[in-house]
MARNU-29134 format. One record per residue (C-alpha): residue in three letters; x, y negated, z negated. Coordinates in steps of 0.02 Angstrom, whole numbers, plus 32768, in hexadecimal, padded with zeros to 4 digits. Layout:
residues N
alaXYZ
...
***
This chain:
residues 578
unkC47824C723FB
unkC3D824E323A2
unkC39525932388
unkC2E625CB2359
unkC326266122C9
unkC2E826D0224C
unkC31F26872183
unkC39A274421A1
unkC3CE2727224C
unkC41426612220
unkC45826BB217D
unkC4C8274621F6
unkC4E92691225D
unkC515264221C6
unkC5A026D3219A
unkC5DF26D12251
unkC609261B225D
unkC63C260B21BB
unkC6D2268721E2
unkC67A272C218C
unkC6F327B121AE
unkC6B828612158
unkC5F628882148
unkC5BA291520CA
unkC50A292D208B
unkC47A29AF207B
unkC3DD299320DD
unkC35A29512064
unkC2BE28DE2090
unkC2BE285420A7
unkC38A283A20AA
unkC39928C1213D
unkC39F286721C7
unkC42F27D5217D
unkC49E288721B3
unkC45128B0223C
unkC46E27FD2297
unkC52327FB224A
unkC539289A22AB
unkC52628502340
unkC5BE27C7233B
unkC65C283B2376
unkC6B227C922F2
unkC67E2817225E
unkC69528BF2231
unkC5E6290521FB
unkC5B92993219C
unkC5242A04214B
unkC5642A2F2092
unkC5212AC8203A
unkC4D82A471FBC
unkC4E1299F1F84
unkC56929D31EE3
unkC5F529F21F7C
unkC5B4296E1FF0
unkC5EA28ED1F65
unkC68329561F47
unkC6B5294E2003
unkC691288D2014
unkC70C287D1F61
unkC77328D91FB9
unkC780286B2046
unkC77D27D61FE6
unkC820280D1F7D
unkC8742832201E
unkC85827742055
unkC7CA278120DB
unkC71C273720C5
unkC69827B8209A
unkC5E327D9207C
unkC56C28532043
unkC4AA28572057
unkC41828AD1FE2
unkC36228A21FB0
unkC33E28701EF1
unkC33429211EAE
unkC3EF29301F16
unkC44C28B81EA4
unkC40D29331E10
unkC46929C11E68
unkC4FE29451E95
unkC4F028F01DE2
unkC58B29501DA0
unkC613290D1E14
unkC5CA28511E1E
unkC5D328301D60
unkC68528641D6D
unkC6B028041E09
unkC67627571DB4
unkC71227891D31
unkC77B27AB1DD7
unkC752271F1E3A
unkC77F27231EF2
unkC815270D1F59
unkC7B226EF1FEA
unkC6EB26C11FE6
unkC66627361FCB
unkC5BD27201FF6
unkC53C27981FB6
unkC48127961FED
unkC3E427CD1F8F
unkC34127D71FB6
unkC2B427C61F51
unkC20B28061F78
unkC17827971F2D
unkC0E527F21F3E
unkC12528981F55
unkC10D28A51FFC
unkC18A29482017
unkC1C729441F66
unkC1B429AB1EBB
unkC1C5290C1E67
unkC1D828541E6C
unkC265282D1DFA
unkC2A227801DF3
unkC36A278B1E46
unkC39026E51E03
unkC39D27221D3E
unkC42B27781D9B
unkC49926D81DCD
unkC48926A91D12
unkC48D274C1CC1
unkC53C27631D2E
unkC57C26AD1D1E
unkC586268D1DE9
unkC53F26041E55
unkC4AC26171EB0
unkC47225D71F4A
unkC3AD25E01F84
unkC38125A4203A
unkC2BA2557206F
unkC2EC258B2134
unkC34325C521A4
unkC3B3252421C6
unkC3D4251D2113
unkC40925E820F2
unkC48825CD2188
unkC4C4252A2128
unkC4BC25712093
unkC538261120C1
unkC5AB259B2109
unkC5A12538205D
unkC5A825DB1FF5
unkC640260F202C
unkC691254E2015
unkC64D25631F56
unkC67F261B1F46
unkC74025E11F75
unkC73B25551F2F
unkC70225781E7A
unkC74C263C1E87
unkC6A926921E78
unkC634270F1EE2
unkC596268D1F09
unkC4EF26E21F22
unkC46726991FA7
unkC3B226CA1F72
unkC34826EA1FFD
unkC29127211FEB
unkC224277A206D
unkC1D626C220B0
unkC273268B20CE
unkC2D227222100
unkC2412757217A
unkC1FF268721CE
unkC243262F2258
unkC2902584226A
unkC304252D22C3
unkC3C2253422AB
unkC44E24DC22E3
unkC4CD254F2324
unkC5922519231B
unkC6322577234A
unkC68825FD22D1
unkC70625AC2276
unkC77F263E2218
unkC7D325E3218D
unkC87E25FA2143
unkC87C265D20C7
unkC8FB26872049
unkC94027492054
unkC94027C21FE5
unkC9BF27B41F56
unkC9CB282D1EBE
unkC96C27DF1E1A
unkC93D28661D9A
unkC92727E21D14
unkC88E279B1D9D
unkC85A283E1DE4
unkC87E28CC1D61
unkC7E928C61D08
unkC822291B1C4D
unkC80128D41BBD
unkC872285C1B9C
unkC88628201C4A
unkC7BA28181C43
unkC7D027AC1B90
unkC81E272D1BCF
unkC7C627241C85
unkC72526DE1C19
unkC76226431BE0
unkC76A26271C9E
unkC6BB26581CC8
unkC68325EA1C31
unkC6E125581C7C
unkC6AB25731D2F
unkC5F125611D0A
unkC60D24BF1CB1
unkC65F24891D6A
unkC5D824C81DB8
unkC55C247B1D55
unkC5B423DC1D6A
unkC5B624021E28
unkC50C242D1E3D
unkC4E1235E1DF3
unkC51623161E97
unkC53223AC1F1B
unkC4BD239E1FCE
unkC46C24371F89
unkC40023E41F27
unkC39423441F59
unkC31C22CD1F25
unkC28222AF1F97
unkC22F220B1F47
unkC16C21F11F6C
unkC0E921BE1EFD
unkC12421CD1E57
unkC08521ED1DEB
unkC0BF229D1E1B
unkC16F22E51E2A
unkC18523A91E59
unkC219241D1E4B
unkC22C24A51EA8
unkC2A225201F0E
unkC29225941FB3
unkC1FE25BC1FEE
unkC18125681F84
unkC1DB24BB1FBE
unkC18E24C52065
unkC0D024E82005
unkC0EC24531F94
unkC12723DF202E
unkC0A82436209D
unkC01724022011
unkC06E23521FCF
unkC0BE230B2061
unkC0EF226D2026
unkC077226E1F80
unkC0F622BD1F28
unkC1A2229C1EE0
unkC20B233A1EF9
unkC2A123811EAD
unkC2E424171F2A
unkC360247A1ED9
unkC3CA24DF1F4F
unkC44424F51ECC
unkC3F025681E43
unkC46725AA1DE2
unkC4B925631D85
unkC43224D11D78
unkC44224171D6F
unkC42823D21CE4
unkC44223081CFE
unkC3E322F81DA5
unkC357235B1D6D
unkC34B22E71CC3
unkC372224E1D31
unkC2CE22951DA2
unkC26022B31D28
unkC27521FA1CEA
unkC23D21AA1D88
unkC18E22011D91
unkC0FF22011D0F
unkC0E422CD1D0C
unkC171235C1D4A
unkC11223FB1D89
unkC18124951DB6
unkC15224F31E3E
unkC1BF25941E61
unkC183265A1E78
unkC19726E41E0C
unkC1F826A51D54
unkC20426161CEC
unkC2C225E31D05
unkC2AD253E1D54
unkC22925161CC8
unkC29A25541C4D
unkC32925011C76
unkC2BC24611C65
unkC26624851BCC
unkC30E249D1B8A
unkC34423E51BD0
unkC2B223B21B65
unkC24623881BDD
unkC189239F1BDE
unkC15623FC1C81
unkC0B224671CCC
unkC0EE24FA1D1E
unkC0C325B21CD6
unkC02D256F1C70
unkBFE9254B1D21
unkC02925C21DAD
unkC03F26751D9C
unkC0D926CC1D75
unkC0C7274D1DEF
unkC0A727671EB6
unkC0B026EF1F3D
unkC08826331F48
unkC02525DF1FD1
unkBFE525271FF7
unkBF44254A1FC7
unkBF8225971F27
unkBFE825061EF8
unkBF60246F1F43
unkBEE224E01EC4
unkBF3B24E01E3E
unkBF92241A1E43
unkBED423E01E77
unkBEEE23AF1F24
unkBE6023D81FBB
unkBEAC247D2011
unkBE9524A920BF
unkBE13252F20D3
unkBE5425A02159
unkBDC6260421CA
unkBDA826BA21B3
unkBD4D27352209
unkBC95274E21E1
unkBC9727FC21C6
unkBCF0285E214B
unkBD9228CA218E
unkBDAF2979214C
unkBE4C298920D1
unkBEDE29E72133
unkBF562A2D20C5
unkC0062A7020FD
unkC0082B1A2146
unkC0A42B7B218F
unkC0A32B712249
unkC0502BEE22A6
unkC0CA2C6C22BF
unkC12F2C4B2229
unkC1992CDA21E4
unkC1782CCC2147
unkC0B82CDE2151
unkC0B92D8B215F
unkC1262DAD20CE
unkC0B42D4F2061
unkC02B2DA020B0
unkC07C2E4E206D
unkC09A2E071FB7
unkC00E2DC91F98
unkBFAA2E641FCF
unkC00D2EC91F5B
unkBFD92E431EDF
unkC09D2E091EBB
unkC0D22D6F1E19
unkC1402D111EB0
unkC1BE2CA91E6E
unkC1D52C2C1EFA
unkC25D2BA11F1E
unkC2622AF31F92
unkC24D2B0C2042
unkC1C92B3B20C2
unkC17D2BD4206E
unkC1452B711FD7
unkC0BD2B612053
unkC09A2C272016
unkC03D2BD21F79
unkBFB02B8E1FEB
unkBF0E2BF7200C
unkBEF32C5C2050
unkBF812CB82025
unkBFAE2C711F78
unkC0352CCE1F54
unkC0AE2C651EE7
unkC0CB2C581E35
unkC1402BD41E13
unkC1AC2B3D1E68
unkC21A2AE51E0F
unkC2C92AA51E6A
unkC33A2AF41EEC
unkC37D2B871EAF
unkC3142BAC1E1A
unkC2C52C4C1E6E
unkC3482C9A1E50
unkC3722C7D1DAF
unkC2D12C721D6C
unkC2A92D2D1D83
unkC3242D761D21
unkC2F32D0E1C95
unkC2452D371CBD
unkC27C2E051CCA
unkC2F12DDD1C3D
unkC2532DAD1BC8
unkC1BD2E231C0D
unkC2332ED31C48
unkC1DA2F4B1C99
unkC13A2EE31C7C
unkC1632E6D1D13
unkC2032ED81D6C
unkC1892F441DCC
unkC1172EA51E26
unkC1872E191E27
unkC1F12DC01EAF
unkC2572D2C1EBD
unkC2562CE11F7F
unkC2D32C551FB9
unkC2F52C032053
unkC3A92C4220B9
unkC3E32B8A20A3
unkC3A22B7B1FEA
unkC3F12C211FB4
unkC4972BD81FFD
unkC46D2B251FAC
unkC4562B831F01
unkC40F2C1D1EED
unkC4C82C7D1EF6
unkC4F02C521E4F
unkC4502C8C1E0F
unkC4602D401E7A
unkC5032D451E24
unkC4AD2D351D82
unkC4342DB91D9F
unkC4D02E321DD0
unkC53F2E151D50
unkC4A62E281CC7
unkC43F2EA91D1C
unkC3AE2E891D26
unkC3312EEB1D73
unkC3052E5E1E09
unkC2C62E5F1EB4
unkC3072DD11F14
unkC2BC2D8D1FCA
unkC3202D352035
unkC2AD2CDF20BC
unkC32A2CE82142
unkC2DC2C6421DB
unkC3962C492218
unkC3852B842206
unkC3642AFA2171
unkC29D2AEA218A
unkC2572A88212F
unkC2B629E3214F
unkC2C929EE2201
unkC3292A812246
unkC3CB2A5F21F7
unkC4662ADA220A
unkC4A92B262177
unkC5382BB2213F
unkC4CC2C512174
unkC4A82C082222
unkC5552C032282
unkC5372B4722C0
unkC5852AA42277
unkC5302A022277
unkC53029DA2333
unkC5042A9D237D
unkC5BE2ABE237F
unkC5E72B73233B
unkC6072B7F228E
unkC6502BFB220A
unkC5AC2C6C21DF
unkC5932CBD2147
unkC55B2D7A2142
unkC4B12D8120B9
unkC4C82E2520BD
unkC5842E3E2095
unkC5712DAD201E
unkC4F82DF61FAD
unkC5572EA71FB2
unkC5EC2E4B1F84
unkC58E2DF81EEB
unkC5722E9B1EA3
unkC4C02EB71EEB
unkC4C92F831F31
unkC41B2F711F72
unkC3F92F042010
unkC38D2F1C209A
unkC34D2EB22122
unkC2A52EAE2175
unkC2392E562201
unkC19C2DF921A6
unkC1412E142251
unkC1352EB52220
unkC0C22ED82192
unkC0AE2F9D216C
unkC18B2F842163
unkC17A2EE320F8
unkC0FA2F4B207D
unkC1682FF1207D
unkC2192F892043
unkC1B62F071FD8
unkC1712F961F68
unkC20B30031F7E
unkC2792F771F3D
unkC1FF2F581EB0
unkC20B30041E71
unkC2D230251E64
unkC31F30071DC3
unkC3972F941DFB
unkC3C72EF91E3F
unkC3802EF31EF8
unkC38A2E5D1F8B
unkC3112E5D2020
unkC3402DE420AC
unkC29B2DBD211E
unkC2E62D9221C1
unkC29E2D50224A
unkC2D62CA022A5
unkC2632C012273
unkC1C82C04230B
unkC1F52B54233C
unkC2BE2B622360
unkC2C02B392414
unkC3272BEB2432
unkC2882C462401
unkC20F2C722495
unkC15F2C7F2451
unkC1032D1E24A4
unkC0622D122500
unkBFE52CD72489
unkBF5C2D492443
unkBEA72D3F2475
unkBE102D64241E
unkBD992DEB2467
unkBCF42DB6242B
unkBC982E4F2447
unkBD172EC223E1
unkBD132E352355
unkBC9F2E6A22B6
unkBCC02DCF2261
unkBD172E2121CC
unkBD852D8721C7
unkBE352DED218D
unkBEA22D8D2202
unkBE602CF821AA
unkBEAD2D342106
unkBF5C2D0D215C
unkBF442C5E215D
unkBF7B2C40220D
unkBF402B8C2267
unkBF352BDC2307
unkBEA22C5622C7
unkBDF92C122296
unkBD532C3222A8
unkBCC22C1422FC
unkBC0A2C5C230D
unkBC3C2CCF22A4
unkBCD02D122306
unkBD8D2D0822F7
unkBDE22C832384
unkBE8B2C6A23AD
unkBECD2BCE23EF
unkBF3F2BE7246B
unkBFA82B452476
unkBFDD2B7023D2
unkBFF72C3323C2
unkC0A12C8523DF
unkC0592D3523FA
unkC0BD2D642367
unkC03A2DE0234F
unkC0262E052281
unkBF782DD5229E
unkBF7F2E6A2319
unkBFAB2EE62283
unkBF1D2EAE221D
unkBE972EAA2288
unkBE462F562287
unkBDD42F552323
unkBE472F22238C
unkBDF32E8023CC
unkBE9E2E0D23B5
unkBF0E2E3B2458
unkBF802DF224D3
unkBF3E2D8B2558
unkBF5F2E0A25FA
unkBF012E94258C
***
């Protein structure tokens, strides 16, 4: 039967007829919903790991005790999850393993737009790297053939086009394979050095079968058209070139990319008078050709970083582009604010008042660097909050101890931001830690995680205590407080800042868009009482603006959460029945 699906949703369909039996990954755009969808097949056992180090742990896991696994992540992911999959190419599998990442061209919720597919040859595996949905379910079903087959973890590349378009699929029946059990082999699996010595003569060997395979596989195909020009290309940038060329164009998809052909691309290049490599982001399909000898246009032409379009590439190759209509007049820019009632907004409110350095991490509240608040210092990875102020009170002392903060995310300090409060208890330093506590994983989605007492599908969960945890890391002083309520928020902020130790405040108060939160009436503005002194503007909300001169408050998008309320000296922001 045919299906109309999302590039993630025929990835989770992929994994489910393809005999998937254990699911672990952290939420991570674009890759979250591959998870998500797997969730939903009663098949598979799915789970939220803390990050994406132990969801490729768990899926090795599962591997080495015979079942088929997989384990999903964004680009910047596979850096966290880096570790185990180098290792795991030594290993092999005993059972396949399938591991999604994500890239992010353009940076569309990303802090960079690192190229995953240095990975695959950096750590010696196969990877796979769909252009649609029918292809990613193929593909998954093909990964795991390869990954058994040639005793290797195979990585499918997905980007956000791909991972986030529709197309049509068609569906088959879940087929569970036989697969061999697990059988004691420390020489395989026991990953010392001299077990490790000789396990890379085998990795050595089974890229040279892989290259071989990749020469004739169904992953890769020639599309012959007019041969004055011949294109290769991968993913996403596939459907531009066709989109632009049609039948023009030669084309050499590659759905294999690493490791790379190197007869069929040689045998390509010979049929057409000039190869031009189209592919986002780096050079390694150039590269690779340029090392073949071959003369080729790619990076000298089209830029090595954001995303591709048809007009882009029909620009660039010379070919008339379709001129798309636009509105005559010019729209405003809208950049991302938190929601109106977000928790977090009124902690940020309070730090940067008391004209805080904030330290800040990946999640919702990076939104907290945005006017008007503007009340972040630094973002650099998940985590790195954390750590970064100690080394930052480390270097400056009593300079910085006294106005600086680290914030992180309740799923972010669980990801990794533990080992960095461990850091700053067993070396003492003088650090004030915030732990933006919205009871859900934001940013991505609302995804559960450890601190929220749900699993994957709503069913309870184990829950870890913040408080107790941080106590039990050696961290004597914790406190919790509501960021709806400012004059608290300012009291604890500037009490924490002034002890002489090691301090953790944990701003709690449940994400304004979980469907278990009731909004309260929404606020109303009393034009007469309203001077026009504009201070709830300074809190950045969407649901306040102005007009004539005087504050207004939209009510379809207020939650009456009422920290507007507290700034508001004339008392002209009140509840509707007032």
């Amino acid at each position: 039967m045919k299906q109309l699906m999302l590039g993630n949703q025929a990835f989770a369909r992929g994994l489910y007829e393809a005999g998937c039996s254990v699911v672990s990954s952290y939420p991570g755009t674009p890759s979250t919903e591959v998870t998500e969808e797997a969730a939903k097949y009663d098949e598979i056992y799915c789970e939220w790991a803390p990050n994406e180090k132990v969801a490729m742990e768990v899926a090795f896991g599962a591997s080495l005790a015979g079942k088929r696994s997989f384990c999903g992540m964004k680009h910047v992911g596979l850096n966290v999850a880096a570790d185990p999959l180098f290792t795991c190419s030594y290993t092999g599998v005993n059972a396949g393993l399938v591991i999604c990442v994500a890239d992010d061209p353009g940076m569309h919720s990303s802090q960079n737009e690192q190229d995953s597919r240095h990975y695959a040859k950096a750590a010696k595996v196969p990877m796979l790297e769909p252009a649609d949905s029918a292809e990613t379910c193929a593909y998954v079903k093909k990964a795991y053939e390869i990954s058994e087959q040639f005793d290797t973890p195979v990585i499918v590349k997905m980007c956000t086009r791909i991972a986030h378009s529709q197309s049509l699929v068609e569906t088959q029946e879940r087929v569970v394979p036989k697969t061999p059990g697990y059988e004691k082999n420390a020489a395989k699996y026991v990953m010392m050095p001299a077990n490790a010595i000789r396990r890379h003569p085998f990795v050595e060997e089974r890229t040279r079968k892989l290259t071989a395979y990749a020469e004739d596989c169904d992953l890769n195909r020639v599309e012959m058209g007019d041969t004055k020009l011949g294109v290769i290309t991968s993913s996403t940038s596939y459907q531009y070139v066709k989109e632009v060329f049609g039948e023009q164009a030669s084309i050499l998809k590659l759905g294999m990319i690493y490791p790379l052909p190197e007869k069929l691309i040689l045998d390509f290049a010979a049929k057409v008078d000039k190869v031009v490599i189209v592919e986002e982001l780096d050079a390694v399909i150039e590269n690779h050709c340029r090392k073949l000898g071959l003369e080729v246009t790619g990076k000298d032409l089209f830029p090595i970083e954001g995303e591709f379009s048809q007009n882009l590439i029909a620009e660039k190759l010379g070919v008339k582009s379709v001129q798309a209509s636009g509105l005559e007049e010019v729209l405003p820019n809208r950049p991302p604010v938190m929601c109106a009632g977000c928790p977090h907004r009124g902690l940020f409110y309070t730090l940067s008042k008391n004209q805080c350095r904030v330290l800040g991490d990946i999640g919702c509240y990076t939104l907290g660097a945005v006017a008007p608040l503007s009340a972040m210092d630094m973002t650099l990875c998940m985590g790195a909050s954390v750590s970064a102020i100690h080394g930052f009170n480390k270097a400056l002392a009593e300079e910085s101890e006294g106005n600086t903060v680290a914030v992180i995310g309740d799923s972010t300090f669980m990801h990794s931001g533990m080992t960095g409060l461990a850091n700053i208890a067993y070396n003492q330093s003088n650090s004030t830690v915030i732990i933006l506590d919205n009871s859900i994983t934001g940013m991505t989605g609302h995804q559960q995680n450890p601190t929220t007492g749900y699993n994957i599908k709503g069913d309870p969960a184990g829950k870890i205590d913040l408080e107790s945890l941080c106590r039990s890391m050696g961290i004597n002083r914790v406190v919790v407080i509501d960021p709806y309520d400012l004059e608290e928020c300012d009291k604890v902020i500037k009490e924490e800042l002034a002890a002489k130790e090691p301090s953790v405040i944990i701003s709690r108060r449940p994400c304004a868009l979980l469907k278990y939160v009731k909004p309260k009436p929404a606020l109303h503005a009393d034009e007469n009482k309203c001077v026009g002194c504009k201070a709830c503007m300074r809190l950045g909300c969407p649901a306040i603006s102005m007009k004539n001169g005087k504050a207004v408050i939209d009510t379809t998008l207020c939650v009456g959460c009422g920290v507007c309320q507290q700034l508001c000296r004339c008392g002209a922001l009140q509840t509707a029945d007032v």
